[in-house]
C-alpha positions, 0 to 999 in steps of 0.5 A, a space after each residue: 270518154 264516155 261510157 257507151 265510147 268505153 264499151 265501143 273500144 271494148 268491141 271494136 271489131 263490130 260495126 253498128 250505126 249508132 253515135 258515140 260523141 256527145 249529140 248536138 243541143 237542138 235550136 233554142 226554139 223551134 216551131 212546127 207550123 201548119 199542122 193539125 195538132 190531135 188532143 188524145 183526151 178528147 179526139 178534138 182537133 185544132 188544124 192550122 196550128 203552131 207548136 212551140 218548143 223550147 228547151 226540149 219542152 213544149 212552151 205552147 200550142 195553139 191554133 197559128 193566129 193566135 201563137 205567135 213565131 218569135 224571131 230567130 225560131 227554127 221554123 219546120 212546116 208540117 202542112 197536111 199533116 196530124 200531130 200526135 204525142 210520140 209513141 209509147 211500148 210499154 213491153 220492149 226487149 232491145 236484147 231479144 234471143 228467140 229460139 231460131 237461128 238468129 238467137 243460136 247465133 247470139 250465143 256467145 254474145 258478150 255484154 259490150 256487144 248486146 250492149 252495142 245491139 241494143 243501142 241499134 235497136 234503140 235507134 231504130 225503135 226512135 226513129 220509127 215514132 217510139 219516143 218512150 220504151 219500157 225494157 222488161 227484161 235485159 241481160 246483166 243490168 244491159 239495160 241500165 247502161 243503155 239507159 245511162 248512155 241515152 240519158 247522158 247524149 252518148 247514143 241516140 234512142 227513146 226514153 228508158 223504163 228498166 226492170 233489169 233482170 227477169 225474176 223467176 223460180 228456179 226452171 222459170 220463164 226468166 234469168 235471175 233464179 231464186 227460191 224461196 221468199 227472202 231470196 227472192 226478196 233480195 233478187 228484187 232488191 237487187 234489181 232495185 240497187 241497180 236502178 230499176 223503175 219496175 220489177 219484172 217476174 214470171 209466174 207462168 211459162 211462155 211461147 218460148 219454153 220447151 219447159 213448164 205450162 203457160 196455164 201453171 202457177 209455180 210460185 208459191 204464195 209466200 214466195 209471191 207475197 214477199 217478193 211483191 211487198 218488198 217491191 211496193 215497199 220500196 216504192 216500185 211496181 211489179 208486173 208478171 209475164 202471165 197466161 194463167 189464171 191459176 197464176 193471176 188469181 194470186 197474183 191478184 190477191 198480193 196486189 200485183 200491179 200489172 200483167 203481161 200477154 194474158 194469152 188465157 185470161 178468163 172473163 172473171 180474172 179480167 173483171 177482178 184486173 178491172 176492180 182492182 186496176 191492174 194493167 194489161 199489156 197485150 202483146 198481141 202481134 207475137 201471137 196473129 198472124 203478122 208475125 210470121 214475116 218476123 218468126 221466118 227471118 229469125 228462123 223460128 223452129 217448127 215447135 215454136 211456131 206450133 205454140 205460137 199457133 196454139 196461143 194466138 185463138 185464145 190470146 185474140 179472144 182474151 183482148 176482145 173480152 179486156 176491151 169489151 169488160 174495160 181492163 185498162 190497156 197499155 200498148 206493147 209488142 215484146 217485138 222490136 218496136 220497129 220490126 215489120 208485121 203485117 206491112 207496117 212497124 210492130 208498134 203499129 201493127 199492135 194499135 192495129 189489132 186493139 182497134 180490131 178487137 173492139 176499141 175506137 181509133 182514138 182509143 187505140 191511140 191512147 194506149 199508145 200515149 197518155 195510158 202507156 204514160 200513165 201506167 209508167 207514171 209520166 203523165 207530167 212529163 209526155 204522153 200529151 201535147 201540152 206546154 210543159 210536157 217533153 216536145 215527143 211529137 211525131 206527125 202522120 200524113 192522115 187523120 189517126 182519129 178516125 183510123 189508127 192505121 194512119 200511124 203507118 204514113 208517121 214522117 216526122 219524130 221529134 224526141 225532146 224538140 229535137 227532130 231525129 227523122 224528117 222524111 220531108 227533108 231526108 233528114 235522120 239522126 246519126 
């Protein structure tokens, strides 16, 4: 018996959708056929094409006269529709308490059973066209369990970056507290024995502390230095939940390699991020308006409404500033990646703003694919609808190189040339 079917048994008493057994193997090859296949290096299009996929893995793509569909293929008919690389958020919590009502009542949630959410959500975020997620802060190693259980065929979800555990200064915006350089040190290494890709850290306060300041910096620098080195030199990224320039500004110094939200970033601290080629991960649907649908079925309380108001004006200002200066943007919600905002999914909505603050659609949908793959340094594995890439395709019934919105009509998902949702044929993964 598995490890996810152990941790079923161990919370028998709830019901989720999810899938214990082992899944099905998909056919030896499969062909979509028909479809105008979107290069999202260039934007150039190759319509009528045929994309080959065998052993999980695009073998070829090309226009259909010239890829021939060999006998016994699994032939899937995408006419009408644009192809794209499944898509990637790069900051995601599948384990997501929020102040409110939804998160008092997760109180007492046990591990088997955040476990069990995750895995729902993980589903859920799959079958909205995310094909690839990166958890940035997990309850007690959740995330790595969930990872596993995916990995192994147990339950069905997108492929995992994990950072484990947020690492903090005591009082700070995060769950594993240590003060001090060596026991921050060892937290990272920690984090790292239990198999983390990425090491996450809070340097400043966030939307949802009723502690401590968005703008402040409490690490100190050895503390920051320390902890950054002893990650690099193990061969791991670290990225920092951040607002603060005070914060950034040392961060920067320590050779911090990404930074999350950046609610108040000021010009300077973005053209060093641009210098230096640290990544943004904006976030922003959690501070426009799109998310009040979100923050009203949660319960959010009024204070928390109130600071998510009073960081959205700069937060808006901060991407246009990025995207005008050219800080390189990797696409992320810290919403579920398939939660409503503003009438489409959080992923969506996300691209959505990045074109409305000033990128093209094409660009939009990069960061959505080959710069999230890139930042998570899986550019030779997905990202691109290249042979030998992973077969993460999704299609959408308009062309995406001229709007991103067309992103909202995704009807087809296929993760690793299996097809898990399929709106043709009202065909979902269980």
């Amino acid at each position: 018996m598995g490890l996810f079917a152990r941790l079923i048994l161990a919370s028998s008493a709830l019901a989720f959708p999810v899938a214990v057994a082992a899944q099905p193997a998909p056919p030896s090859i499969v062909a979509l056929v028909g479809g105008t296949v979107v290069d999202v290096d260039t934007g150039r299009e190759t319509p009528n094409a045929t994309v080959l996929v065998q052993d999980g893995k695009i073998a070829a793509v090309g226009p259909g006269s010239s890829v021939a569909v060999p006998a016994g293929a699994q032939t899937v008919s995408v006419r009408g529709k644009w192809l794209v690389p499944g898509l990637m958020n790069t900051h995601v919590h599948l384990g997501l308490k929020l102040p409110g009502a939804a998160g008092a009542a997760l109180a007492e949630e046990t591990d088997p059973e955040e476990v069990l959410r995750m895995a729902d959500n993980a589903r859920r975020s799959l079958l909205s066209g995310v094909t690839t997620v990166r958890l940035v802060g997990e309850d007690h190693g959740n995330d790595f369990v969930l990872r596993r259980a995916i990995d192994s065929g147990e339950v069905i979800g997108p492929r995992i970056k994990a950072s484990g555990e947020v690492i903090v200064p005591t009082g700070g915006h995060g769950s594993w507290e240590a003060d001090g350089p060596y026991a921050l040190a060892k937290a990272v290494r920690e984090q790292i024995k239990r198999g983390a890709d990425w090491i996450k850290i809070a340097i400043s306060g966030g939307i949802a502390d009723t502690h401590g300041s968005i703008s402040a910096a409490p690490m100190t620098d050895e503390e920051m230095s320390v902890l950054i080195e002893v990650a690099h030199r193990n061969g791991i990224p670290v990225t920092a939940h951040n607002g603060s320039n005070e914060a950034a500004a040392q961060a920067l110094k320590f050779g911090i390699n990404c930074f999350e939200h950046g609610y108040h970033l000021n010009e300077a601290t973005l053209k060093e991020m641009k210098a230096k080629g640290v990544w943004l991960v904006p976030t922003m649907v959690v501070s426009q308006p799109g998310a009040r649908e979100f923050y009203k079925k949660i319960g959010s309380p009024d204070w928390y409404l109130a600071r998510v108001d009073s960081t959205g004006k700069d937060h808006w200002a901060m991407l246009q500033n990025a995207i005008r200066i050219g800080v390189k943007i990797a696409l992320g919600t810290d919403q579920m990646p398939y939660e409503p905002n503003g009438g489409t999914t959080a992923t969506v909505a996300e691209a959505e703003l990045y074109q409305k603050a000033g990128m093209t659609p094409l660009q939009a949908l990069q960061a959505a694919t080959i710069r999230s793959a890139e930042l998570l340094k899986m550019e030779d594995q997905t990202g691109r609808l290249q042979p030998g890439k992973f077969a993460d395709i999704v299609a959408v019934g308009a062309d995406p190189v001229k709007d991103i919105s067309a992103l909202r009509t995704i009807s087809l998902v296929m993760k690793a040339g299996r097809v898990v949702r399929d709106d043709d044929t009202g065909r979902l993964a269980e």
